[in-house]
C-alpha positions as CSV (number, residue, x, y, z in Angstrom):
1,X,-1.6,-12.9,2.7
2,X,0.8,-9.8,3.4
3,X,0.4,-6.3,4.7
4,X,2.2,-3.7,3.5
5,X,2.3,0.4,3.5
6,X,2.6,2.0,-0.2
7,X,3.6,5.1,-1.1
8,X,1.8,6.7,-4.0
9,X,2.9,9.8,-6.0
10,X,1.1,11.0,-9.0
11,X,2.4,14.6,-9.7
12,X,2.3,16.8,-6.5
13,X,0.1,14.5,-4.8
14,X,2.0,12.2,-2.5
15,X,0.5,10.0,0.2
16,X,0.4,6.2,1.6
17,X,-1.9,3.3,1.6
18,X,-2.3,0.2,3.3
19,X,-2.4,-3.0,1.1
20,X,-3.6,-6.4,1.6
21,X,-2.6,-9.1,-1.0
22,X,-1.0,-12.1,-2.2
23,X,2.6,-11.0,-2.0
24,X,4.4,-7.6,-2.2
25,X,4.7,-7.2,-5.6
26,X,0.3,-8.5,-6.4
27,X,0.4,-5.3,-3.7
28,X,1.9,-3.0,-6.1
29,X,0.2,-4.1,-9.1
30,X,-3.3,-3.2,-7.3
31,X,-2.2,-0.2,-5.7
32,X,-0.9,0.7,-10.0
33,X,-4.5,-0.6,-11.1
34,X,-6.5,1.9,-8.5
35,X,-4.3,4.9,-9.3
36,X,-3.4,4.9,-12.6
37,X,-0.5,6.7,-14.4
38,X,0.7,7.1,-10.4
39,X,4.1,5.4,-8.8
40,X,4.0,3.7,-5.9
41,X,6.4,2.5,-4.2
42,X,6.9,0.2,-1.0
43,X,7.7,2.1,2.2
44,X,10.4,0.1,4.5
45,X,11.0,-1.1,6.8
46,X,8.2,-3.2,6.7
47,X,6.3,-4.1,10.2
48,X,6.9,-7.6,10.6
49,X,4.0,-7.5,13.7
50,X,1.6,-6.7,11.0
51,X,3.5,-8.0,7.9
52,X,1.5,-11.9,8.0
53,X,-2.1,-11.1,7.7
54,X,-3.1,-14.7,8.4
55,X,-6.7,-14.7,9.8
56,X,-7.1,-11.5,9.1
57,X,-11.3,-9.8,8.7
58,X,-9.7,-7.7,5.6
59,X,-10.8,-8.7,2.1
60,X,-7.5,-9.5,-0.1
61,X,-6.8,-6.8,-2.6
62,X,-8.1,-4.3,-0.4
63,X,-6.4,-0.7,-0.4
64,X,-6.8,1.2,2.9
65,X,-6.0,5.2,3.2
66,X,-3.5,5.8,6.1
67,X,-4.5,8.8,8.3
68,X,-0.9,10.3,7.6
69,X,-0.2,12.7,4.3
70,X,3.0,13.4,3.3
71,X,4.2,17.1,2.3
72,X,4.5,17.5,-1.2
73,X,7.8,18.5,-2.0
């Protein structure tokens, strides 16, 4: 299980999530099936603290919103 930050823009709308999956690219194919029509893209570099989410309390597949939003421009 892996953690990873996503960007997601879908028109002006630009912001990140926090993904927990099987690998990086199961990561982008859930963050695709929750926004659909959007791009997302991974951010790097990745955190390799939180990159192994071995033991983690998180359900797999899970998106989380990051408190951060990105400008739009």
């Amino acid at each position: 299980m892996i953690r990873v930050s996503v960007e997601v823009c879908s028109g002006a709308a630009r912001f990140r999530v926090e993904v927990l999956a099987e690998g990086i690219e199961h990561a982008l194919s859930v963050v695709s099936a929750c926004y659909p029509g959007a791009e997302a893209t991974v951010l790097f570099p990745i955190d390799p603290e939180v990159f192994f989410a071995e033991g983690s309390t998180l359900v797999p597949s899970m998106v989380l919103p990051e408190i951060e939003e990105l400008e739009a421009g």
